[in-house]
TIVEXDREN-762789 format. One record per residue (C-alpha): x, y, z; chain; residue number from 1; residue in three letters. Coordinates in steps of 0.5 Angstrom, whole numbers, plus 500, padded with zeros to 3 digits. Layout:
N
X;Y;Z;A;NUM;Ala
...
This chain:
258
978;419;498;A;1;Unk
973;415;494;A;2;Unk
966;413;495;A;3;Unk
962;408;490;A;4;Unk
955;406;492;A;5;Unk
955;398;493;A;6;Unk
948;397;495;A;7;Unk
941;402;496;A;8;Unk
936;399;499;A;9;Unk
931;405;500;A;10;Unk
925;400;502;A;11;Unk
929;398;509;A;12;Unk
932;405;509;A;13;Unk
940;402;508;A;14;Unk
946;403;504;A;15;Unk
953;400;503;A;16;Unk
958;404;499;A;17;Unk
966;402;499;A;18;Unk
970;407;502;A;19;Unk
977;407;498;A;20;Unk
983;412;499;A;21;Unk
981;412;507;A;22;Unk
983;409;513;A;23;Unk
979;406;520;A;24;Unk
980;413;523;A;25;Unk
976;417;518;A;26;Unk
971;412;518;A;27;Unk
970;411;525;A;28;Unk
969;419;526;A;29;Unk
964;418;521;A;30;Unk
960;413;524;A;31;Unk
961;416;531;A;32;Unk
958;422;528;A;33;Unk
952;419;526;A;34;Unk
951;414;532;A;35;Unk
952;419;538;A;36;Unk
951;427;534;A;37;Unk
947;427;528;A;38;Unk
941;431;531;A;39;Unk
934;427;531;A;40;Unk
927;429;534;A;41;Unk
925;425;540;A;42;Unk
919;425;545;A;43;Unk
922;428;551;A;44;Unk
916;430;555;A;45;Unk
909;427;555;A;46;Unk
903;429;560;A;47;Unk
897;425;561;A;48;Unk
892;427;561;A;49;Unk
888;421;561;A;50;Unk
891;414;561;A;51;Unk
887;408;564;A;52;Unk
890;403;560;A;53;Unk
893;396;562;A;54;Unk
900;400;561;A;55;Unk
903;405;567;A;56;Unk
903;412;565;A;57;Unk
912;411;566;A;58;Unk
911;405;560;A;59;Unk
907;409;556;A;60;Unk
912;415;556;A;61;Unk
917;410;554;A;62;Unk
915;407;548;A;63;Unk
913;414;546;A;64;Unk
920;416;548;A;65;Unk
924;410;544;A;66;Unk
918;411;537;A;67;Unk
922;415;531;A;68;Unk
920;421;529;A;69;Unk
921;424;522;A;70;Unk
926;430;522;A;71;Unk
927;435;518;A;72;Unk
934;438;520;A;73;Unk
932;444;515;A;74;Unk
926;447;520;A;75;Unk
930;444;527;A;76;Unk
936;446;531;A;77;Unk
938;444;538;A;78;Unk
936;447;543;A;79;Unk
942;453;545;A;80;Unk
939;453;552;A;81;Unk
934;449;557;A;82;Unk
930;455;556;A;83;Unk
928;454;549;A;84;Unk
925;447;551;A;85;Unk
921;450;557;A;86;Unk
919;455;553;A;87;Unk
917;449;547;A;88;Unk
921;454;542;A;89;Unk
918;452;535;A;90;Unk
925;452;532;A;91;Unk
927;445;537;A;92;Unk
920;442;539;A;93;Unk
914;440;536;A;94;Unk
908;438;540;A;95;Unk
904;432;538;A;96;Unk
897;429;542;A;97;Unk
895;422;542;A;98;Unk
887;421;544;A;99;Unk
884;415;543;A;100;Unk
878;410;547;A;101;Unk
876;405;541;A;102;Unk
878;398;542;A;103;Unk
884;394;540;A;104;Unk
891;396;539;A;105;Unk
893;404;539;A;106;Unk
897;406;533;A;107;Unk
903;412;532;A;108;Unk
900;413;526;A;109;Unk
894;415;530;A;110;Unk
897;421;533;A;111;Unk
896;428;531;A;112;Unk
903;432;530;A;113;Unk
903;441;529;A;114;Unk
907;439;523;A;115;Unk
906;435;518;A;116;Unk
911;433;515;A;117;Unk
914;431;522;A;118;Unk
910;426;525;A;119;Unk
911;418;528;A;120;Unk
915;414;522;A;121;Unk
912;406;522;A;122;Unk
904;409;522;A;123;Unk
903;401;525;A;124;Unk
907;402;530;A;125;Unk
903;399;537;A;126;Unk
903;403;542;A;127;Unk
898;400;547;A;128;Unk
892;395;547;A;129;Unk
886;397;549;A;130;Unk
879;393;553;A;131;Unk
872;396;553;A;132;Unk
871;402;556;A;133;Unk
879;404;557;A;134;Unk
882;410;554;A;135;Unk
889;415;553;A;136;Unk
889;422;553;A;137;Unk
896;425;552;A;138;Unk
900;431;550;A;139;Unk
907;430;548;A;140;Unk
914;435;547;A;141;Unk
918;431;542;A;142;Unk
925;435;543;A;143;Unk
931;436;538;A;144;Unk
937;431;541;A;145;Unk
943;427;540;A;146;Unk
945;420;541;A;147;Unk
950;421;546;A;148;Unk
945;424;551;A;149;Unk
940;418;549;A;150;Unk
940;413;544;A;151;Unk
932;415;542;A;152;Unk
935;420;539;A;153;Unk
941;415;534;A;154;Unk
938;416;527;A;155;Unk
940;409;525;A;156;Unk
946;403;525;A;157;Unk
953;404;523;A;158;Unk
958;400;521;A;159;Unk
964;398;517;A;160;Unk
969;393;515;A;161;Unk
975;392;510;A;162;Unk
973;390;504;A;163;Unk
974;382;503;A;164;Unk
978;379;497;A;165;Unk
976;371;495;A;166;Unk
979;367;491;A;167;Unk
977;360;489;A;168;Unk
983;355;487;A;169;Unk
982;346;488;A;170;Unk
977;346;492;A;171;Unk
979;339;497;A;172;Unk
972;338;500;A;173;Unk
966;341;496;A;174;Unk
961;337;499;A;175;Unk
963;339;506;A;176;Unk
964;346;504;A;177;Unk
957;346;501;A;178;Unk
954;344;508;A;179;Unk
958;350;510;A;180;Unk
955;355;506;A;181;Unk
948;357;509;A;182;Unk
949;366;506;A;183;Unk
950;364;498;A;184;Unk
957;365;497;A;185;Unk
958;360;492;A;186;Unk
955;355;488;A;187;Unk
956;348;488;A;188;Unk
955;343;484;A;189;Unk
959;336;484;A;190;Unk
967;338;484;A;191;Unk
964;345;482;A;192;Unk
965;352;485;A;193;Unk
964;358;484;A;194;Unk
964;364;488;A;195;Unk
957;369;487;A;196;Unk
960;376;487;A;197;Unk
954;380;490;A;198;Unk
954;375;495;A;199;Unk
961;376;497;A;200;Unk
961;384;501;A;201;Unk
954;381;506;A;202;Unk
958;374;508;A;203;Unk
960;373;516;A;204;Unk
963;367;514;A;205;Unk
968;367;509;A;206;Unk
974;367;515;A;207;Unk
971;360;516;A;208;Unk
971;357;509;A;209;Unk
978;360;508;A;210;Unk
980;355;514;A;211;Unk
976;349;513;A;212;Unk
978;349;506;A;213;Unk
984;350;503;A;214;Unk
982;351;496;A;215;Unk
979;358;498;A;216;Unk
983;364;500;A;217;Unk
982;370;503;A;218;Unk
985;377;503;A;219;Unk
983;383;505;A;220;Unk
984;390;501;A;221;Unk
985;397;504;A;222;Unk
978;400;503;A;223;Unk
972;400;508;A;224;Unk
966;397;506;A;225;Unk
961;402;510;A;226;Unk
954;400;512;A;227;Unk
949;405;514;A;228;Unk
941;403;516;A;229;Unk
936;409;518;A;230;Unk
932;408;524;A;231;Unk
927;412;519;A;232;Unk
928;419;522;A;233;Unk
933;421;516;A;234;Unk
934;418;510;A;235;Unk
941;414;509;A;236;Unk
944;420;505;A;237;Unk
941;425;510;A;238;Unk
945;422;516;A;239;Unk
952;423;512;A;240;Unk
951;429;510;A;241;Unk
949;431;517;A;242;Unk
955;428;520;A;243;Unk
960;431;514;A;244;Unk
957;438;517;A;245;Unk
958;436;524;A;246;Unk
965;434;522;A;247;Unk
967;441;518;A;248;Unk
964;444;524;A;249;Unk
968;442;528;A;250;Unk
976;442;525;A;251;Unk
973;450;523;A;252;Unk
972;450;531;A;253;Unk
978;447;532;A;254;Unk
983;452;527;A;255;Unk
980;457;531;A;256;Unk
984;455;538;A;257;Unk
989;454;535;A;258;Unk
């Protein structure tokens, strides 16, 4: 098996890469891995101390609940029982305070995190609004979690599809195909065509030029192109590895009971 980076876009936490050498099983564990078992930090308590704000005290928690929190999987575990969490062990929750009673908008940015290197992601992330004279006041238990328990605790999006293949031969109706092409796949100009490479891995498009125009063709190849975007937990990177250890975890498990 082989991975060549196609694209590293660390600015909006996403990266592509060709998987060659593998099939979609391999791929799909991986991104199930990812989705429903690469741990993350989520609220999962919140205690109101004072909220008198347009949002009920079950709204606020809520968005809390679903606002991402930078993990770092080298300080935190999951939980091993509910007594870790009751208990609020350092090893599997952290304790964060939101207070505010200025007006305008309450930003996550504005919460105090126990640690911080692990605090809200996107600083200017409302919470709730604010009136004169309104005010919140709330102690919250981020607790470590996995996305099959609830989606808070996904880390990102995982996808992946085979590698196309386009050639371009006699095009019959470049003007109609130039109506057509709304992604940049190719660069039309009178009876030219030409195909734009870079532009060939992001199109959803390219099964319908290759039916309104015979002059184009596409064929698929066995390799997987695999696309990851972070919620802003865990790097790109981090996610994998996480989901690679996971992955040896549980064939060790398995030779085990074998």
């Amino acid at each position: 098996m082989k991975l060549e980076k196609i694209k590293d876009d660390k600015k909006n936490k996403k990266l592509s890469f060709l998987l060659k050498g593998s099939n979609e099983v391999f791929a799909n564990t991986i991104r199930r891995l990812i989705i429903e078992e690469v741990p993350t930090l989520a609220v999962e308590e919140v205690e109101v101390k004072d909220n008198n704000s347009a949002l009920h005290d079950e709204m606020l928690a809520l968005r809390l609940g679903l606002t991402p929190i930078k993990t770092d999987l080298k300080s935190y575990r999951l939980p091993q029982n509910q007594d870790e969490i009751t208990e609020k062990s350092a090893s599997c929750t952290l304790q964060l305070k939101l207070k505010s009673n200025k007006k305008g908008y309450v930003y996550a940015g504005e919460a105090e995190s126990a640690d911080p290197k692990c605090n809200f992601v996107y600083e200017k992330m409302p919470v709730v609004k604010l009136l004169s004279k309104q005010k919140i006041d709330v102690v919250m238990t981020a607790v470590m979690g996995q996305g099959k328990v609830h989606t808070k605790w996904t880390p990102g999006l995982a996808f992946y599809k085979k590698e196309p293949s386009v050639k371009v031969g006699k095009v019959q109706d470049p003007e109609a195909l130039a109506k057509m092409c709304t992604d940049g796949v190719f660069k039309i100009k009178g009876n030219s065509v030409e195909l734009v490479e870079e532009k060939v891995y992001d199109s959803n498009l390219l099964e319908a030029y290759a039916e309104a125009d015979k002059g184009i063709t596409l064929v698929y190849t066995d390799n997987i192109i695999f696309n990851l975007e972070s919620w802003g937990q865990l790097s790109c990177k981090e996610m994998l590895t996480a989901s690679a250890d996971i992955l040896v975890e549980k064939v060790e498990e398995m030779e085990t009971q074998i």
